[in-house]
Every structure is written in structure tokens, then in C-alpha cells.
KOLTIRO-89397 format. One record per residue: residue in three letters; x, y, z negated of N, C-alpha, C in turn; residue number from 1. Coordinates in Angstrom, 2 decimals. Layout:
<recs>
@r = Ala	nc1 = X	nc2 = Y	nc3 = Z	cac1 = X	cac2 = Y	cac3 = Z	cc1 = X	cc2 = Y	cc3 = Z	k = NUM
...
</recs>
This chain:
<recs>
@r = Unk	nc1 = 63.57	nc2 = 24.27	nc3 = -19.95	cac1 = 62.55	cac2 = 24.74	cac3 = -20.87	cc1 = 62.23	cc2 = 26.21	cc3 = -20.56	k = 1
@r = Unk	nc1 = 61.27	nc2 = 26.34	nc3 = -20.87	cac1 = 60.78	cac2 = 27.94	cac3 = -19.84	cc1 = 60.56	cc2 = 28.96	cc3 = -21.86	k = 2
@r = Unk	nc1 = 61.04	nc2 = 29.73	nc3 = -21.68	cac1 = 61.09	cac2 = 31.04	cac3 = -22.63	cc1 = 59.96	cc2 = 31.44	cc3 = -22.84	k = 3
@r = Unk	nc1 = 59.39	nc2 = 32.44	nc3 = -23.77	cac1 = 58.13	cac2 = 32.90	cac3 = -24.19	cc1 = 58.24	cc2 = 33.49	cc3 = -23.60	k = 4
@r = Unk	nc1 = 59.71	nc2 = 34.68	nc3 = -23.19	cac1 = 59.15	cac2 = 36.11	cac3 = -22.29	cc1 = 59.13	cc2 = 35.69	cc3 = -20.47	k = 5
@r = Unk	nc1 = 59.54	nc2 = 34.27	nc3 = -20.34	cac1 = 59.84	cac2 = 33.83	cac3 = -18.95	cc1 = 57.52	cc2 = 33.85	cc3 = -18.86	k = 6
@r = Unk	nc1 = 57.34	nc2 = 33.14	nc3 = -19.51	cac1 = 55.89	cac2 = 32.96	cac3 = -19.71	cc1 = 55.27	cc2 = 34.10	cc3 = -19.55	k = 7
@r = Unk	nc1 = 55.46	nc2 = 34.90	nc3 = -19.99	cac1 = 54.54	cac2 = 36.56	cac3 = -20.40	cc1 = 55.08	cc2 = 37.29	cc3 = -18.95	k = 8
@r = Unk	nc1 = 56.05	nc2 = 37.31	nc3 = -18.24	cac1 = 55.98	cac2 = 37.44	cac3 = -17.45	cc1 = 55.40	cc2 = 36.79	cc3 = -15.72	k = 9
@r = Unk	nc1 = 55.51	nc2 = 35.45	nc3 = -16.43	cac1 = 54.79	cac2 = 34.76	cac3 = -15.26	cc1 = 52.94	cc2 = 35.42	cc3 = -15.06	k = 10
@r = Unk	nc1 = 52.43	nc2 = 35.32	nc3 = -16.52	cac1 = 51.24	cac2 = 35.37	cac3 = -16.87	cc1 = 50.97	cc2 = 36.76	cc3 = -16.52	k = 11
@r = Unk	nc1 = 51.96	nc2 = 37.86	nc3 = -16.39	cac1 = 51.89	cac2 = 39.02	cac3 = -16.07	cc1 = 51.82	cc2 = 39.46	cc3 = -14.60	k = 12
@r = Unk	nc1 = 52.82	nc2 = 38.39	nc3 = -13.75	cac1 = 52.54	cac2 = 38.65	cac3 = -12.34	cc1 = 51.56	cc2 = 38.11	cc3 = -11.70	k = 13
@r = Unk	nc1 = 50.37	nc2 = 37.84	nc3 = -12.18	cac1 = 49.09	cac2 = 36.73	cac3 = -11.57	cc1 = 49.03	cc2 = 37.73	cc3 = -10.61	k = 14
@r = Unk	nc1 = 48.86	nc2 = 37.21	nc3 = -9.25	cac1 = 48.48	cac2 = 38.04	cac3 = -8.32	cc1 = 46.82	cc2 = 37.25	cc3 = -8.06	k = 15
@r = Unk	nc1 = 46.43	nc2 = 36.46	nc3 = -8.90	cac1 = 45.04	cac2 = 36.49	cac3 = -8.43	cc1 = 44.64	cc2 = 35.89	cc3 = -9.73	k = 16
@r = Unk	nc1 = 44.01	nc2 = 37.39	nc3 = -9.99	cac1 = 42.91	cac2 = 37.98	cac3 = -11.12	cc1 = 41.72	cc2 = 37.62	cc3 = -11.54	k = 17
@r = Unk	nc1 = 41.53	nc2 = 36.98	nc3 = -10.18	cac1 = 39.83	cac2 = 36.31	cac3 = -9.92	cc1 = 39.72	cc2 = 35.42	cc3 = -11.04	k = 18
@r = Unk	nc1 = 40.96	nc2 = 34.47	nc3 = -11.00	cac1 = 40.86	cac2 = 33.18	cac3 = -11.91	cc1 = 40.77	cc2 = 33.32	cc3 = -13.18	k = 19
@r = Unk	nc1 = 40.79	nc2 = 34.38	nc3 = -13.29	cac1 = 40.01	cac2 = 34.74	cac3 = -15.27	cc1 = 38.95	cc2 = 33.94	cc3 = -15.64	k = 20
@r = Unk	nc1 = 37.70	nc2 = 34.42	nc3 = -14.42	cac1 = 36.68	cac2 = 33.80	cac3 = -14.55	cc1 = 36.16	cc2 = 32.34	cc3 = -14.81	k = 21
@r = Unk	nc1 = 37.51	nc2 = 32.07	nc3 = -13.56	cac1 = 37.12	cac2 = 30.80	cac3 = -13.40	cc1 = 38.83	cc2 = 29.91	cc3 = -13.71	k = 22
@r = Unk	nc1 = 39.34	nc2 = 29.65	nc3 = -15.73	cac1 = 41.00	cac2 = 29.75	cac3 = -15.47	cc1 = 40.99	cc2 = 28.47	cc3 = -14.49	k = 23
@r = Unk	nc1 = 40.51	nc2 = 27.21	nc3 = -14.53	cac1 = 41.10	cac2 = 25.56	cac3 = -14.11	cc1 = 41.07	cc2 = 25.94	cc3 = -12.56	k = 24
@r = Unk	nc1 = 40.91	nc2 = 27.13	nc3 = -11.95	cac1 = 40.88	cac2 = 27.76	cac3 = -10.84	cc1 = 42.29	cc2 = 28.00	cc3 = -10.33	k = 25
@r = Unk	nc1 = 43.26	nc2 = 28.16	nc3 = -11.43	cac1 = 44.39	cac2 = 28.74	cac3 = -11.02	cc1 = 45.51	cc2 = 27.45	cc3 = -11.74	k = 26
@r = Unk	nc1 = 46.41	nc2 = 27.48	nc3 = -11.08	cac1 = 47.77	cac2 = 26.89	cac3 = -11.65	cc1 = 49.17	cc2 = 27.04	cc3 = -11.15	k = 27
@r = Unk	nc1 = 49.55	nc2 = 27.24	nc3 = -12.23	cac1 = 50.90	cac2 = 28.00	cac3 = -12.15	cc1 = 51.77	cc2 = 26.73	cc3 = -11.93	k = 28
@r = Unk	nc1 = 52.76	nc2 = 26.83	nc3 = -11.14	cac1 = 54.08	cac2 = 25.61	cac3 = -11.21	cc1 = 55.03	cc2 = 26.33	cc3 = -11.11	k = 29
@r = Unk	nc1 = 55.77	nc2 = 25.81	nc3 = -12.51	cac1 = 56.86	cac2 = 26.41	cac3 = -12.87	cc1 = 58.43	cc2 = 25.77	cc3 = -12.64	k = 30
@r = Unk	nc1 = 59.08	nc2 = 26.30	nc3 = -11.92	cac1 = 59.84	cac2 = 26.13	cac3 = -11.06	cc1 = 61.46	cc2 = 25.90	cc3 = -11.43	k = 31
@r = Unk	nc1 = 62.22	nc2 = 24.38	nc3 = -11.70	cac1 = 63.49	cac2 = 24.60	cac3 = -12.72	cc1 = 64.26	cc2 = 25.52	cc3 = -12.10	k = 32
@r = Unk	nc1 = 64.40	nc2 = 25.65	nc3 = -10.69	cac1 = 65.35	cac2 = 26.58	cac3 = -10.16	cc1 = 64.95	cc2 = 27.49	cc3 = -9.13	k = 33
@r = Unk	nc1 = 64.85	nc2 = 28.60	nc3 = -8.09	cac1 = 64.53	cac2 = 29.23	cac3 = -7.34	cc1 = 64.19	cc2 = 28.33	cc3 = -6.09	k = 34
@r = Unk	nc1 = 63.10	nc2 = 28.19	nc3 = -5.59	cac1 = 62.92	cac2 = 27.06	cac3 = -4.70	cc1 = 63.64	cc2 = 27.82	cc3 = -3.23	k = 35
@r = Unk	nc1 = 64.35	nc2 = 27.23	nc3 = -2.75	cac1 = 65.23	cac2 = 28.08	cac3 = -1.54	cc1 = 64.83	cc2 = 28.11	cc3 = -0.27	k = 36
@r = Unk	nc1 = 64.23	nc2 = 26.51	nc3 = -0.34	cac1 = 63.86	cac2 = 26.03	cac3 = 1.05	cc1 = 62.19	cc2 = 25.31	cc3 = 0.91	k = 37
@r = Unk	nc1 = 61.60	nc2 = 26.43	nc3 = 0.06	cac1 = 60.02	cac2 = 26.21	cac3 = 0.22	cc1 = 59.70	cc2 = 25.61	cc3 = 1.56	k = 38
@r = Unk	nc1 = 59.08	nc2 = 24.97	nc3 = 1.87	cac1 = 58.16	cac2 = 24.30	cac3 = 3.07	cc1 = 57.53	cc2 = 25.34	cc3 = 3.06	k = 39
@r = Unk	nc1 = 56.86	nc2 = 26.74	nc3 = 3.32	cac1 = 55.78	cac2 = 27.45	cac3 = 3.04	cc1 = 54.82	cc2 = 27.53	cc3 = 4.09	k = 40
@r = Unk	nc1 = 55.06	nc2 = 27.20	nc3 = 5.84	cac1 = 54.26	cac2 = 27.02	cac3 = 6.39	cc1 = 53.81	cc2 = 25.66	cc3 = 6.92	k = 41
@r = Unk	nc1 = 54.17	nc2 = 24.76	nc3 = 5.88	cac1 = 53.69	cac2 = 23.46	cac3 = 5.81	cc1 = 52.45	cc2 = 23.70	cc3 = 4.63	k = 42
@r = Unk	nc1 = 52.86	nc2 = 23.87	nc3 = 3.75	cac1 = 51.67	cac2 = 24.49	cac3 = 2.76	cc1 = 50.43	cc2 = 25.47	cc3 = 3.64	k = 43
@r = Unk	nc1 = 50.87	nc2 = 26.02	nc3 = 4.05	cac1 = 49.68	cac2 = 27.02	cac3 = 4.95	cc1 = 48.79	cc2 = 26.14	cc3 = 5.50	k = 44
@r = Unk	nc1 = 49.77	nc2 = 25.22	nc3 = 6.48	cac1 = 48.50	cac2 = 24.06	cac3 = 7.10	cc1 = 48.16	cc2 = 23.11	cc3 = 6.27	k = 45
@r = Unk	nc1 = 48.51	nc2 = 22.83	nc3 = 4.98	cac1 = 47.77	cac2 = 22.12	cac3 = 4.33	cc1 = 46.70	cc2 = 22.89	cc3 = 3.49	k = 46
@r = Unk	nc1 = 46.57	nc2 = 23.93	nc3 = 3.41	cac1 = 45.50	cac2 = 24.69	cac3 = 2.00	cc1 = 44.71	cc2 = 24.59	cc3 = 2.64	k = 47
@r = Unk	nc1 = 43.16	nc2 = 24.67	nc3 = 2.12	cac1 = 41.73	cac2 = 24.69	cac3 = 2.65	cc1 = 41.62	cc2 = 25.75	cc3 = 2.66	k = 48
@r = Unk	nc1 = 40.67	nc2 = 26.44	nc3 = 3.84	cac1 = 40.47	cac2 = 27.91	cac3 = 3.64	cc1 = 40.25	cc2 = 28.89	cc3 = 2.75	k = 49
@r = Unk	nc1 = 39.47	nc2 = 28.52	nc3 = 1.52	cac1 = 39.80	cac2 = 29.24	cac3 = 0.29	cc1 = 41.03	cc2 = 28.85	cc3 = -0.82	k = 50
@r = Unk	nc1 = 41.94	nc2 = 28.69	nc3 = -0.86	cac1 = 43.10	cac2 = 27.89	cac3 = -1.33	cc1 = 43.70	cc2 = 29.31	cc3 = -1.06	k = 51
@r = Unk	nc1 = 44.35	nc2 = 29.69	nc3 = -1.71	cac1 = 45.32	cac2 = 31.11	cac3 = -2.01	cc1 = 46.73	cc2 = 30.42	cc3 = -2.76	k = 52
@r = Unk	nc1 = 48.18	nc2 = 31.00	nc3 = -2.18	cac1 = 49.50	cac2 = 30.76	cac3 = -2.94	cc1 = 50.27	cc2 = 32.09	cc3 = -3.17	k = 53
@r = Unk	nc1 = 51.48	nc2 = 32.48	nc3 = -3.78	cac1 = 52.15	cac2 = 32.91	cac3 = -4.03	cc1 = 53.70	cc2 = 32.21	cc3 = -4.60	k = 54
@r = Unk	nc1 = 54.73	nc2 = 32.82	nc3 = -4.32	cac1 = 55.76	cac2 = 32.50	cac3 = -4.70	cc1 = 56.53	cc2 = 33.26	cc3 = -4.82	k = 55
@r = Unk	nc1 = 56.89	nc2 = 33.56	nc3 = -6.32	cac1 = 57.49	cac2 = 34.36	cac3 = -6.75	cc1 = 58.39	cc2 = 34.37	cc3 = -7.88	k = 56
@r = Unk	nc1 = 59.84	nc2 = 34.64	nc3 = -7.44	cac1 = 60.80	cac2 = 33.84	cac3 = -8.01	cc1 = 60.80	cc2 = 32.22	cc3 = -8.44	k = 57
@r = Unk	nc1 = 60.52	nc2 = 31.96	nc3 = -10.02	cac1 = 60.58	cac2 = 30.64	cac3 = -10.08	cc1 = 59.15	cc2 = 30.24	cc3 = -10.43	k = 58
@r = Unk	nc1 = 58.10	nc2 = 30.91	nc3 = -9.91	cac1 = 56.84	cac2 = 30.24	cac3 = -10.52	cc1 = 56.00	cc2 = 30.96	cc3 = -9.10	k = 59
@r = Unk	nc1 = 55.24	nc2 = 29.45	nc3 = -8.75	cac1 = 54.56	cac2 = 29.12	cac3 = -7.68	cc1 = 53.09	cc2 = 29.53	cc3 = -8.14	k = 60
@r = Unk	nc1 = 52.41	nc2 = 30.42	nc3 = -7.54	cac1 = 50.95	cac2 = 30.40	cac3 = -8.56	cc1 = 49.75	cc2 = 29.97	cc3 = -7.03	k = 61
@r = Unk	nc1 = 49.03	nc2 = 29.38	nc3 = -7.44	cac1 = 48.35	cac2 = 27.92	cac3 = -6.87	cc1 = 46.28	cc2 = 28.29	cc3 = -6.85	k = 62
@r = Unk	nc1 = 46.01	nc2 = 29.29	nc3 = -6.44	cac1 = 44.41	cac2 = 29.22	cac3 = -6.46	cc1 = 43.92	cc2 = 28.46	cc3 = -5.71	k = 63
@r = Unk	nc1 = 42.98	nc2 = 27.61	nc3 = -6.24	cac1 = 42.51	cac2 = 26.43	cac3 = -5.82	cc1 = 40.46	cc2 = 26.65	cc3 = -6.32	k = 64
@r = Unk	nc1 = 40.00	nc2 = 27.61	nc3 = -5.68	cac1 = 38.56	cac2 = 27.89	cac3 = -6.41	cc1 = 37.72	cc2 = 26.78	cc3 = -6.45	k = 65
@r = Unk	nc1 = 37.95	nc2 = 25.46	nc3 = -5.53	cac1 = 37.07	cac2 = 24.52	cac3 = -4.78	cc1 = 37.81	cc2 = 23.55	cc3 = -5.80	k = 66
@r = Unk	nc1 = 38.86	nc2 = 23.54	nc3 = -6.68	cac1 = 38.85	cac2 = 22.18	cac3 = -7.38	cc1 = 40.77	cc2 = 21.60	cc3 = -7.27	k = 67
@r = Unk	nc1 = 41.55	nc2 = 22.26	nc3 = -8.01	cac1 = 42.92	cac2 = 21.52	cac3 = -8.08	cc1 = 43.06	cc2 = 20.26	cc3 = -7.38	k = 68
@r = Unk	nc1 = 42.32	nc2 = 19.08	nc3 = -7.98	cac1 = 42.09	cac2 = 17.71	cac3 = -7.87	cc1 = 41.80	cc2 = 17.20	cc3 = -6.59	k = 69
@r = Unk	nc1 = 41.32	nc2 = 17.94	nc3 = -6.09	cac1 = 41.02	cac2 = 17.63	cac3 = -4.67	cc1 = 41.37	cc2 = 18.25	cc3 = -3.48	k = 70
@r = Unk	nc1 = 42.33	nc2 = 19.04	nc3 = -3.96	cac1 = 43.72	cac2 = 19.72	cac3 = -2.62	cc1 = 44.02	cc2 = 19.04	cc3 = -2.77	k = 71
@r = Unk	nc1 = 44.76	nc2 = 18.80	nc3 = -0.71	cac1 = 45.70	cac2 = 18.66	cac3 = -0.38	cc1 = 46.79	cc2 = 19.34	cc3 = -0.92	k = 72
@r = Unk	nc1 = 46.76	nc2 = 20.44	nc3 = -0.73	cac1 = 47.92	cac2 = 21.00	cac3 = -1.27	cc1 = 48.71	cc2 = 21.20	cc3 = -2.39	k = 73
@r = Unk	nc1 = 47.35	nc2 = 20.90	nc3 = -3.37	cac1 = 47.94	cac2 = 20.45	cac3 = -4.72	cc1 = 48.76	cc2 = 19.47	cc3 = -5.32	k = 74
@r = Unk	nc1 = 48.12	nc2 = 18.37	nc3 = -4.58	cac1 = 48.58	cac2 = 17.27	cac3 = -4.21	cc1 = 50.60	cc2 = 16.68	cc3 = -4.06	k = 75
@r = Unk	nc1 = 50.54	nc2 = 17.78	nc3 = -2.93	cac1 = 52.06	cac2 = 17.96	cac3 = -2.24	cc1 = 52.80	cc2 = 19.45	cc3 = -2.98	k = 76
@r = Unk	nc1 = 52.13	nc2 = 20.39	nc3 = -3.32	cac1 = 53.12	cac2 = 21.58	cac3 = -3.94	cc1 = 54.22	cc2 = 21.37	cc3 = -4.15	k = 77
@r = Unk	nc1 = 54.61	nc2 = 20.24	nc3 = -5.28	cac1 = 55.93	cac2 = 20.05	cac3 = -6.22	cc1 = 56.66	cc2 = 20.23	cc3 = -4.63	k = 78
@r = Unk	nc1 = 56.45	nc2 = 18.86	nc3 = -4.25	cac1 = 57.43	cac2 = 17.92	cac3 = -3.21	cc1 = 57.90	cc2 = 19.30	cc3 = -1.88	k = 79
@r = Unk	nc1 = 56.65	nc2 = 19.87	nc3 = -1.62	cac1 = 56.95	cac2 = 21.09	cac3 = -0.54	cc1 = 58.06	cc2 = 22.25	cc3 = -0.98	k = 80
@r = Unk	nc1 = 57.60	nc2 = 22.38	nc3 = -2.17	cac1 = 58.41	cac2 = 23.73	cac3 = -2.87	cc1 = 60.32	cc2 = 23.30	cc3 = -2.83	k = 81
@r = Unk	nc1 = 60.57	nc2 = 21.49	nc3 = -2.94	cac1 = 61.97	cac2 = 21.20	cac3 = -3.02	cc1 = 62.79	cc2 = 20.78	cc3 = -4.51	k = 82
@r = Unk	nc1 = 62.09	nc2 = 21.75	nc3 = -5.27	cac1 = 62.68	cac2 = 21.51	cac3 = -6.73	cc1 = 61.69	cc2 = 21.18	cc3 = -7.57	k = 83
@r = Unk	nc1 = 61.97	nc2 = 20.45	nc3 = -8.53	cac1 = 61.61	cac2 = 20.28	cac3 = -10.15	cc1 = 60.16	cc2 = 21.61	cc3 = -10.20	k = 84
@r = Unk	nc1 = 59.43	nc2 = 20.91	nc3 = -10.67	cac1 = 58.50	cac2 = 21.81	cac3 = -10.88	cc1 = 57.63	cc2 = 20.91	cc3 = -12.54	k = 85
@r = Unk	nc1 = 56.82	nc2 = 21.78	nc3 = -13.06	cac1 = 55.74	cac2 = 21.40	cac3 = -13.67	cc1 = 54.38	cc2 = 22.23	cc3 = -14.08	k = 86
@r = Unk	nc1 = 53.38	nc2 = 21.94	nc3 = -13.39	cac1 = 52.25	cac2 = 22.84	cac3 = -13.16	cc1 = 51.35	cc2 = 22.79	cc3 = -14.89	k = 87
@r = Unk	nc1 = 50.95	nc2 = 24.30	nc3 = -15.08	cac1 = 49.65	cac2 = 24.35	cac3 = -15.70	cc1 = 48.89	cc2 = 25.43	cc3 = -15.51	k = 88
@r = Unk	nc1 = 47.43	nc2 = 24.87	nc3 = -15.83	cac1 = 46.30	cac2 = 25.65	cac3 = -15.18	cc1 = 46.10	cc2 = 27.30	cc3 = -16.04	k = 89
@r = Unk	nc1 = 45.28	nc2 = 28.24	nc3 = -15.68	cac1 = 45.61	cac2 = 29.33	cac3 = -16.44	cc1 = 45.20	cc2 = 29.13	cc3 = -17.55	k = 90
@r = Unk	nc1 = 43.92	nc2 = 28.56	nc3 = -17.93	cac1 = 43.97	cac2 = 28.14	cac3 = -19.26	cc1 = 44.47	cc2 = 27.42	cc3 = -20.02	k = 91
@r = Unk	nc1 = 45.63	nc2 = 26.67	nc3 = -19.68	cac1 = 46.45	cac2 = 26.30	cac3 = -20.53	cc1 = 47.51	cc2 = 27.53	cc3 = -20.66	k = 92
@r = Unk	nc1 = 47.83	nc2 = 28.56	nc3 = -19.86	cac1 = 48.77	cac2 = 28.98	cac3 = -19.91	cc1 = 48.37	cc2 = 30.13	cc3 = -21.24	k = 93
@r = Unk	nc1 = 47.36	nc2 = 30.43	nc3 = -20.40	cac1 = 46.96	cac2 = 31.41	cac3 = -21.96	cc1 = 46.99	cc2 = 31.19	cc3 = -23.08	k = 94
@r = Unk	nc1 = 46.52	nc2 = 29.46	nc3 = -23.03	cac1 = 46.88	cac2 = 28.80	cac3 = -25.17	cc1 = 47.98	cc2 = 29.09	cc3 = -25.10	k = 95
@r = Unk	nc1 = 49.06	nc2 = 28.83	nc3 = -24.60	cac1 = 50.37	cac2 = 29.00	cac3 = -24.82	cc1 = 50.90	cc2 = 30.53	cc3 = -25.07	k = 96
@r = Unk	nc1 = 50.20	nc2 = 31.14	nc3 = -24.49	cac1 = 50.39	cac2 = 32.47	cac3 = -24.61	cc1 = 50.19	cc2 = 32.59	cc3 = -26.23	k = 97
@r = Unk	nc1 = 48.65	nc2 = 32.39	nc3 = -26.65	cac1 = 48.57	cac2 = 32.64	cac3 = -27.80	cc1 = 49.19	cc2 = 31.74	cc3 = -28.33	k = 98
@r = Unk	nc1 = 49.41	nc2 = 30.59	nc3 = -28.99	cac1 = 50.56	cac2 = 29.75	cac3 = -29.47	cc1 = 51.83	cc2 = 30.64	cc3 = -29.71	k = 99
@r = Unk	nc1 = 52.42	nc2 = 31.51	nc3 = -28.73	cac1 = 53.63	cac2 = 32.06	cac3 = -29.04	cc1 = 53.31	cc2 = 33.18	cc3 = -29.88	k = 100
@r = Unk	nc1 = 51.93	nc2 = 34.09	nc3 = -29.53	cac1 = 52.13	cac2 = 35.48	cac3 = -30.19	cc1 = 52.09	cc2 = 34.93	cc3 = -32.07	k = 101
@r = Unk	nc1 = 51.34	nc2 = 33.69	nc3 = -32.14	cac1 = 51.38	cac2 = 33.59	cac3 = -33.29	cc1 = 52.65	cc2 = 33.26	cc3 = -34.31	k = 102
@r = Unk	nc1 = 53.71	nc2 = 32.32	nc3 = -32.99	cac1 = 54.55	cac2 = 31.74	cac3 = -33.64	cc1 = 55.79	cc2 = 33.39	cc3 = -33.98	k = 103
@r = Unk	nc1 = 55.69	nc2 = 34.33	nc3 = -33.43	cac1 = 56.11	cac2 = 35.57	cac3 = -33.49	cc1 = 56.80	cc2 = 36.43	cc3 = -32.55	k = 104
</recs>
């Protein structure tokens, strides 16, 4: 189960800002344990040229401007990364965000 401040920090390290605009642009996969043995240049040859990743500590962040649903790479993330994962897009992450500030 991932923490409110595990969250606020994930949501804090977005290294791509762009996806404000556009959140179903971005998705975070959140990671049960430190993925050790990422595939990461298997992922490289799978992303489409605008397809952007990061990995950092336990949360994989996933720009996809052309459409989640229709990467490849989206597709395979979990399975490449090695561990337990479960993805959501930035706008879900943000309800959740607010969801917590309210709950306190």
C-alpha cells in the first residue's frame, strides 16, 4: 500500500511537467519494491519516438503524449521493470492527492 507522503513525493518528482496539460498523458507505476533489474534498454527500443520514461526509486513515470493505450511500451512496462507494479495516470494521481489533503 503506498503512503500519502510516498504519493506527494512521487507527484513531486514529475520530471515531465508537460503532462499538466495534457494529465491521461502521463502515468505513474508504482513500484512494490526497487525494480533492480529494469529491462531499461529493452524499453528504449520499445517507446515510440515521443514516449519519454524515468525511473526513480520505486515509481516508474511513463509519458506517453500519443495515447497510453496504444504503446508498446505501456503495454510491457510492468513485465520489463521485474516487480509488482500498479500504474495511474496523472489525473488520477492528483484526485488522490486531493482525497488525502482532505482526509488530513
Amino acid at each position: 500500500m503506498l503512503s500519502v507522503p510516498e504519493l506527494k513525493r512521487a507527484a513531486a518528482g514529475n520530471p515531465f511537467p508537460q503532462a499538466d496539460a495534457v494529465p491521461k498523458s502521463l502515468h505513474l507505476f508504482f513500484l512494490a519494491k526497487p525494480a533492480k533489474k529494469a529491462q531499461l534498454d529493452a524499453m528504449n527500443e520499445l517507446k515510440a519516438k515521443s514516449e519519454q520514461f524515468a525511473l526513480k526509486g520505486k515509481v516508474f513515470y511513463f509519458y506517453a503524449p500519443e495515447g497510453f493505450g496504444t504503446s508498446k511500451l505501456g503495454a510491457k512496462a510492468g513485465r520489463l521493470l521485474g516487480v509488482d507494479t500498479t500504474a495511474r495516470n496523472w489525473r488520477t494521481v492528483g484526485k488522490l492527492l486531493e482525497l488525502a489533503k482532505q482526509i488530513g
